[in-house]
Backbone as CSV, one residue per row, in Angstrom:
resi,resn,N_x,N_y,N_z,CA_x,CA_y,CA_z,C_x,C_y,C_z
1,UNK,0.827,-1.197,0.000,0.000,0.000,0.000,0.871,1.261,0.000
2,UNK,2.127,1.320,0.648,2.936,2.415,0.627,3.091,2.659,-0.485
3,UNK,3.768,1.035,-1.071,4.780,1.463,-2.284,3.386,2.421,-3.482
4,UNK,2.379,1.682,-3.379,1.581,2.646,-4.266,1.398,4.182,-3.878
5,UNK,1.140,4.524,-2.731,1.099,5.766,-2.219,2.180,6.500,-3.201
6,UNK,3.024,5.756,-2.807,4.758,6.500,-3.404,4.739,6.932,-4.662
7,UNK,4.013,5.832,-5.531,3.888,6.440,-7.081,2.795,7.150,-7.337
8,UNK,1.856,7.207,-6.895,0.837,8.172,-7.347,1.124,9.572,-6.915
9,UNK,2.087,9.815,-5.764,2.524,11.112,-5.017,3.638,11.139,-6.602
10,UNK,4.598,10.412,-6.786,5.577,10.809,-7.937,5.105,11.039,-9.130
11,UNK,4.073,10.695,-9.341,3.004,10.450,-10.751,2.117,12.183,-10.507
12,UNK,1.947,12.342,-9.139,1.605,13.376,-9.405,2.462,14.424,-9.507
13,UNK,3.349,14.586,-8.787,4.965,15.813,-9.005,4.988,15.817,-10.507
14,UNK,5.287,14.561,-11.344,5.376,14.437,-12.661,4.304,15.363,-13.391
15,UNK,3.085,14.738,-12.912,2.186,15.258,-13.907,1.796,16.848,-13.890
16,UNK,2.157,17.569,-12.904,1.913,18.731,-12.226,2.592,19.434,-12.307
17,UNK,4.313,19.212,-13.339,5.069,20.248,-13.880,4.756,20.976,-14.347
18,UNK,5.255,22.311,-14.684,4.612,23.310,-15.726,4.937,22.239,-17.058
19,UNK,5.651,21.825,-17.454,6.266,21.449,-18.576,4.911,20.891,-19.454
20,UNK,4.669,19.599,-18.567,3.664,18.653,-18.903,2.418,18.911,-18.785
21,UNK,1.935,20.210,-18.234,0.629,20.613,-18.492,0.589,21.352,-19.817
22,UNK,1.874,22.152,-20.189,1.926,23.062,-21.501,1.909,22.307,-22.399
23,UNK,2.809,20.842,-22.581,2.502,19.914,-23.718,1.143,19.226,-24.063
24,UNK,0.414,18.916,-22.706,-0.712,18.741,-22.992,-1.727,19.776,-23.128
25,UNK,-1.785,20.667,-23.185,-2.855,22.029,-23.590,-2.260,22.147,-25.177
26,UNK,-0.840,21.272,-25.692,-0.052,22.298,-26.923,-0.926,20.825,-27.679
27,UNK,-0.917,19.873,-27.227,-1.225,19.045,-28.227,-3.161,18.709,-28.382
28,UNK,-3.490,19.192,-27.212,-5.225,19.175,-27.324,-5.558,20.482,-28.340
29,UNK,-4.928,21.729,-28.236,-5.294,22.467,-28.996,-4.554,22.559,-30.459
30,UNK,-3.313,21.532,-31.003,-3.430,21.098,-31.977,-3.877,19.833,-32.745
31,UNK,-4.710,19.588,-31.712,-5.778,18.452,-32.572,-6.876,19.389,-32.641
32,UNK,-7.147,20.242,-32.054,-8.419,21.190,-32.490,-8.064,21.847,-33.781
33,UNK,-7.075,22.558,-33.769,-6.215,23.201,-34.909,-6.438,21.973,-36.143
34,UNK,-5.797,20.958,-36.202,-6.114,19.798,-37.226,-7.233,19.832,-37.493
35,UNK,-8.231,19.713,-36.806,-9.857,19.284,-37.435,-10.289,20.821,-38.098
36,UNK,-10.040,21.729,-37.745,-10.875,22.778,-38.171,-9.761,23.070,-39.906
37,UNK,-8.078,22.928,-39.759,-7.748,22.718,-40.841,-8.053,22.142,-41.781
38,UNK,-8.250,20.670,-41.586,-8.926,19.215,-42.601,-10.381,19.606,-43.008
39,UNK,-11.347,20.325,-41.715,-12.235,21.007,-42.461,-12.214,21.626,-43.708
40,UNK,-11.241,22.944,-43.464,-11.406,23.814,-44.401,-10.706,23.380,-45.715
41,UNK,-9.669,22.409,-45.442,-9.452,21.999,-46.753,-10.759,21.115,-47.575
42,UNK,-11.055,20.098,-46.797,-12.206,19.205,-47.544,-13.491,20.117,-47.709
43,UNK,-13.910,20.937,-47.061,-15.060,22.191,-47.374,-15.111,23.183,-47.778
44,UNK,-13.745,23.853,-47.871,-13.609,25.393,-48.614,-12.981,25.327,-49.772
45,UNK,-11.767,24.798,-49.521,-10.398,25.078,-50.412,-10.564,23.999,-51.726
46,UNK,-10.869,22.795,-51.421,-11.170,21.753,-52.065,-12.301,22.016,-53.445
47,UNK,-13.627,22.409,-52.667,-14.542,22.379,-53.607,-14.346,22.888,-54.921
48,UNK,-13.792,24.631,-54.692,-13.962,25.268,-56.042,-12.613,24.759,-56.771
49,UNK,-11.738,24.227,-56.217,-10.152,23.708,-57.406,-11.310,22.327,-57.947
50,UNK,-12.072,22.031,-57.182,-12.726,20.502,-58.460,-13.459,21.183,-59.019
51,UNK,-14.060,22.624,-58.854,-15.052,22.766,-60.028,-14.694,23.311,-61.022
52,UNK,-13.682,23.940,-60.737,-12.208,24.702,-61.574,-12.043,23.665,-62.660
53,UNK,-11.633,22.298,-62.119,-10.759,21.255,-62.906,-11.866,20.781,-63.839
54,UNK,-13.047,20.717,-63.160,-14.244,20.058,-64.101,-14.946,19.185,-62.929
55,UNK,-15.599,19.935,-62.273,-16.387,19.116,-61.499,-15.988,17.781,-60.371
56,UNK,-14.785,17.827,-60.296,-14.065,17.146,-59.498,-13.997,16.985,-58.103
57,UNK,-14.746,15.680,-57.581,-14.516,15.696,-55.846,-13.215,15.192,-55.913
58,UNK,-11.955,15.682,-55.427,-11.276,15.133,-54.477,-11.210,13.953,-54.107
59,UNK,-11.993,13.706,-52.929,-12.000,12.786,-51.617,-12.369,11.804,-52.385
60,UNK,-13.053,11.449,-53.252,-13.495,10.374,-54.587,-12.548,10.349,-55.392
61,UNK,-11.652,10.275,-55.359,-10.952,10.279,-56.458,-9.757,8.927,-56.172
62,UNK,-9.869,7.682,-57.090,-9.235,6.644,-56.292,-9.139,5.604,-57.217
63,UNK,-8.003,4.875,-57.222,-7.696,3.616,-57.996,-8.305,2.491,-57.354
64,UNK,-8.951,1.294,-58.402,-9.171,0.080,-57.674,-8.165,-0.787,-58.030
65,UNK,-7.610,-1.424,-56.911,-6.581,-2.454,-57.304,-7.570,-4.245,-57.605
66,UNK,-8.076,-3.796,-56.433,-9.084,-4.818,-56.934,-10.590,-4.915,-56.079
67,UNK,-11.192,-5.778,-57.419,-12.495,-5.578,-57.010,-13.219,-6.015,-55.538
68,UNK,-14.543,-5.856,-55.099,-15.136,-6.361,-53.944,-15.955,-7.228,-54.029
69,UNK,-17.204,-7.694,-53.538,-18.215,-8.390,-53.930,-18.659,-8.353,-54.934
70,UNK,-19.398,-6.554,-54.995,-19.584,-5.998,-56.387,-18.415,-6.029,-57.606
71,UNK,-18.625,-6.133,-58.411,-17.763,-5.650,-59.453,-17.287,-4.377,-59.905
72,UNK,-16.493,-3.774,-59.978,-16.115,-2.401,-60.538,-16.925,-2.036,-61.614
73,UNK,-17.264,-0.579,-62.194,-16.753,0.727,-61.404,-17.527,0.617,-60.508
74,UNK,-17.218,1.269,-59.447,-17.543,2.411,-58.147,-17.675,3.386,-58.715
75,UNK,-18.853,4.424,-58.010,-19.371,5.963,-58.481,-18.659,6.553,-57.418
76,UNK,-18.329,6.176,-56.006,-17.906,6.427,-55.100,-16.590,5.873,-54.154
77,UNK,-16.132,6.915,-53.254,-15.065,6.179,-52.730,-15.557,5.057,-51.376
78,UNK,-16.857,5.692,-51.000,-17.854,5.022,-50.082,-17.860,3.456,-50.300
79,UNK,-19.163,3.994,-51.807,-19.322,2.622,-52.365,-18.019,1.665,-53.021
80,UNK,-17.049,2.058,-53.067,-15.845,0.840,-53.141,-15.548,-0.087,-51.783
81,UNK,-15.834,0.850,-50.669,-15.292,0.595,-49.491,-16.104,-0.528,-49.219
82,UNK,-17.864,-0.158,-49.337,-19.070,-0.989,-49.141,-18.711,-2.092,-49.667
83,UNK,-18.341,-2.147,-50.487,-18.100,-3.443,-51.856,-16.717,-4.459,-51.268
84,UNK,-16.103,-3.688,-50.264,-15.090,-4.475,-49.653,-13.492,-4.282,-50.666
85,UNK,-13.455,-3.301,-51.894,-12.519,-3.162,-52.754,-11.672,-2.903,-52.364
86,UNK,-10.446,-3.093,-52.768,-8.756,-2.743,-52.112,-8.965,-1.441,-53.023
87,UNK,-8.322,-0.021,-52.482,-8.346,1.088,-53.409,-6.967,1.580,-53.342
88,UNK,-6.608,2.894,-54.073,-5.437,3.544,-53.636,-6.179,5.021,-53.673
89,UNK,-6.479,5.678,-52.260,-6.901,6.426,-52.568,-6.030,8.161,-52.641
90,UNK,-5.797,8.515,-53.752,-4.751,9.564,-54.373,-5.496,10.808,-53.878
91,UNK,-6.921,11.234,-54.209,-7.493,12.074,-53.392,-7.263,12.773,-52.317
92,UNK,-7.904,11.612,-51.732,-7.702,11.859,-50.118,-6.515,12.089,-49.789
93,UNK,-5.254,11.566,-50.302,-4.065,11.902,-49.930,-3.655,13.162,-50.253
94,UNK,-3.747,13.659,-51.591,-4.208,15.101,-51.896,-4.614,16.241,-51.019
95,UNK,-5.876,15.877,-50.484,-6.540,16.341,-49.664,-5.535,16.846,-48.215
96,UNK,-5.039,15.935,-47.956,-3.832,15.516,-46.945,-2.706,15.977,-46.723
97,UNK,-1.766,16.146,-47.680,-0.928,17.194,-48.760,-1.228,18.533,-48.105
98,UNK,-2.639,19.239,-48.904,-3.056,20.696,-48.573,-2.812,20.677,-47.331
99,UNK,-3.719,19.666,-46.584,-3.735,19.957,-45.526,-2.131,20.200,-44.771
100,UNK,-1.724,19.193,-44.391,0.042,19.801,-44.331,0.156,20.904,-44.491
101,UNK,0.011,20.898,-45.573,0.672,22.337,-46.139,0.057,24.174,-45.378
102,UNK,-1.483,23.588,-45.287,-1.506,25.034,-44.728,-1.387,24.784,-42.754
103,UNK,-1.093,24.004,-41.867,-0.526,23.739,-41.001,0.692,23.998,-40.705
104,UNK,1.525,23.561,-41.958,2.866,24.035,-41.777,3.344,25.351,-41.924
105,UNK,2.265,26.027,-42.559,2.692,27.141,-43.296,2.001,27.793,-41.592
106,UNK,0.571,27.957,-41.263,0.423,28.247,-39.550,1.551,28.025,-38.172
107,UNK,2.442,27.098,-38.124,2.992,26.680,-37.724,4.684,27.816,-37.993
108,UNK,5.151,28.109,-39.241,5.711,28.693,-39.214,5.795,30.274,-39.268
109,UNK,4.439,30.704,-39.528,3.961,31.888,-39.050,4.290,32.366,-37.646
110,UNK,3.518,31.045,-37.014,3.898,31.332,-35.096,4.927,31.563,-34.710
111,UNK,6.139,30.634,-35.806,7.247,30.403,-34.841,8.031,31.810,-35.210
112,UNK,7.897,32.567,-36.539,8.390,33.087,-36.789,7.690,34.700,-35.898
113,UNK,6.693,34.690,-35.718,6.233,35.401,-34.934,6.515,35.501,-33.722
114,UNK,7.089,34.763,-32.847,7.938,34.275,-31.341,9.145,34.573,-31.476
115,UNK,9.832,34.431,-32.334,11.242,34.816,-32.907,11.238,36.336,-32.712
116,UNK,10.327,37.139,-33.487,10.304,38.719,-33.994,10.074,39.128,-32.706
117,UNK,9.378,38.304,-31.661,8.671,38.771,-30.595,9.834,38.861,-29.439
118,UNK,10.386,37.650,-29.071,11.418,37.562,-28.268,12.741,38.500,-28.709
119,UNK,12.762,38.809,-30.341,14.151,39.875,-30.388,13.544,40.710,-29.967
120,UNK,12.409,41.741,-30.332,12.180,42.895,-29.194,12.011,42.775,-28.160
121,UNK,11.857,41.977,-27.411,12.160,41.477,-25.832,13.429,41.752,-25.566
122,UNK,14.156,41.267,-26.252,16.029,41.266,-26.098,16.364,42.521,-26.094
123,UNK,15.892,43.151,-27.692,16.497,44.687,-27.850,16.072,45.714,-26.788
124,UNK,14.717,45.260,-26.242,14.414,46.242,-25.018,15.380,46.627,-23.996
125,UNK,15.661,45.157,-23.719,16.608,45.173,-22.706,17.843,45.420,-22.928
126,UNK,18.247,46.170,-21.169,20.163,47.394,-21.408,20.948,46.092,-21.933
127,UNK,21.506,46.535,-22.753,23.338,45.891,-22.716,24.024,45.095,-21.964
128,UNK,23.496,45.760,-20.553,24.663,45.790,-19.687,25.535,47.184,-19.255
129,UNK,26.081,46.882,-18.542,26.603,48.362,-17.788,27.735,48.617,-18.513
130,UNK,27.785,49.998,-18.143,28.988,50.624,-19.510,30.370,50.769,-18.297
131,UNK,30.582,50.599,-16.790,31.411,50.980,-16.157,31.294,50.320,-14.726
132,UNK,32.796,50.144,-14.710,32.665,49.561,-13.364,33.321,50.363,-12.494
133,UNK,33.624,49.144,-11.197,35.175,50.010,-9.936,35.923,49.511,-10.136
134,UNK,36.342,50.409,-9.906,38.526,49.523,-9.755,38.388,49.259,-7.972
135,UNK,38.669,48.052,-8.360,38.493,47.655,-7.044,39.844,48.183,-5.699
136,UNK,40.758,48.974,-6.282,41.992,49.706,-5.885,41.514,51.019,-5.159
137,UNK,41.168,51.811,-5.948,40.771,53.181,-5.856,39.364,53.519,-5.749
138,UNK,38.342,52.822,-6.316,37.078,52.729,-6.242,36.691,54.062,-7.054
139,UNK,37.367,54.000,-7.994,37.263,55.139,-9.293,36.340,54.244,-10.198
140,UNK,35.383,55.087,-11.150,34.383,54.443,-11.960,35.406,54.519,-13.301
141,UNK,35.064,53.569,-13.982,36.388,53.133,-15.247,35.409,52.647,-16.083
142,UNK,35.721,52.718,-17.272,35.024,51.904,-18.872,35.179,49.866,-18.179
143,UNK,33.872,49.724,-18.449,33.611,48.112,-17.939,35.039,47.192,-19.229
144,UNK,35.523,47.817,-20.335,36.145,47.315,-21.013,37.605,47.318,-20.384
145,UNK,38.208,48.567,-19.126,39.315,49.046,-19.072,40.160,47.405,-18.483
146,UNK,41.663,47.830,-18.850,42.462,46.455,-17.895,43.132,47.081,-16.886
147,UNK,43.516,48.277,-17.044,44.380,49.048,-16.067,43.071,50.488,-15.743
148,UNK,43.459,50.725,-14.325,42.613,51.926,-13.798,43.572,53.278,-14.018
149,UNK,42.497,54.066,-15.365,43.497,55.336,-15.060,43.538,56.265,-14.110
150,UNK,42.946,55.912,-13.313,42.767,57.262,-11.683,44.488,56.232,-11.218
151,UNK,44.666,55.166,-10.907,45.306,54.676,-9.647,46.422,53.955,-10.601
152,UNK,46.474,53.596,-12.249,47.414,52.740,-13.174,47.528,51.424,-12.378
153,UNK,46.294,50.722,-11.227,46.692,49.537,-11.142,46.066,48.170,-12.500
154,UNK,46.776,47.547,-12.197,46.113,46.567,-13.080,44.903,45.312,-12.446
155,UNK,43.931,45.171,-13.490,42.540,44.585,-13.278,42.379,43.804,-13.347
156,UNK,43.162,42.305,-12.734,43.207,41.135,-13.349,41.816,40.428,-12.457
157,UNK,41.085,40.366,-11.953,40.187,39.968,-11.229,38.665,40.660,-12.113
158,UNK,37.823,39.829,-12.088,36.493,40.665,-12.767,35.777,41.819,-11.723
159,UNK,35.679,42.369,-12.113,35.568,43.800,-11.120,33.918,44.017,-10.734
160,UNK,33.713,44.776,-10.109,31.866,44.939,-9.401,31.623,46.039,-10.859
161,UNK,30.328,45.778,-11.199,29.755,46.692,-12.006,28.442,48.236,-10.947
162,UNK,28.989,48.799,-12.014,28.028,50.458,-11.087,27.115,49.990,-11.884
């Protein structure tokens, strides 16, 4: 009974990192991200390039390698499936493709947007100090100097910054 105590207390430390709550919020809200993508490809983007091409679904669009109960043709990628047919379906993979594609292309928007975001974060912030002490004389000197010109000692130690 301990030893279980023990892991569900470690199971919870684990699970209760920041780390592992951010991966799981990053990957629930890119499976939301996925479905509403695959949407818009199979419902927006899709339709008018088949009506463009000549009336063309997509998602139907498929080789039979071989037949099912029924005999070939299929009107559908459905009805092949119904029929039990081995297919290759090129479509849908198509479909699949876009999809990628405008994910990846979201995906590098963000990152590149976090990038632009974090350098003005950086550039906000000072340098760093332009001067320190000589730790001799306690004269303020260029943070670059090796020797103090108030006292000419030399700076071999890293010195306190003003």
């Amino acid at each position: 009974m301990l030893l279980i105590k023990n892991m569900l207390k470690e199971f919870k430390q684990f699970a209760l990192r920041g780390n592992v709550i951010d991966m799981a919020v990053g990957i629930i809200v890119g499976g939301a991200f996925g479905t509403i993508v695959r949407s818009l490809v199979a419902d927006v983007i899709m339709p008018p390039i088949g009506v463009l091409i000549g009336n063309v679904d997509f998602s139907n669009l498929f080789l039979v390698i071989r037949g099912g109960k029924t005999p070939p043709p299929y009107p559908t990628l459905a009805a092949a499936k119904a029929a039990g047919a081995v297919t290759i379906n090129y479509g849908v993979f198509f479909n699949d493709i876009i999809s990628f594609l405008i994910v990846a292309a979201a995906v590098f928007i963000l990152v590149r947007s976090i990038n632009r975001f974090e350098k003005q974060v950086l550039d906000l912030e000072p340098a760093g100090p332009a001067t320190k002490i000589c730790s001799y004389c306690c004269s303020t000197i260029p943070v670059k100097a090796i020797r103090c010109p108030q006292c000419t000692s030399e700076l071999k130690e890293p010195e306190k910054t003003a």
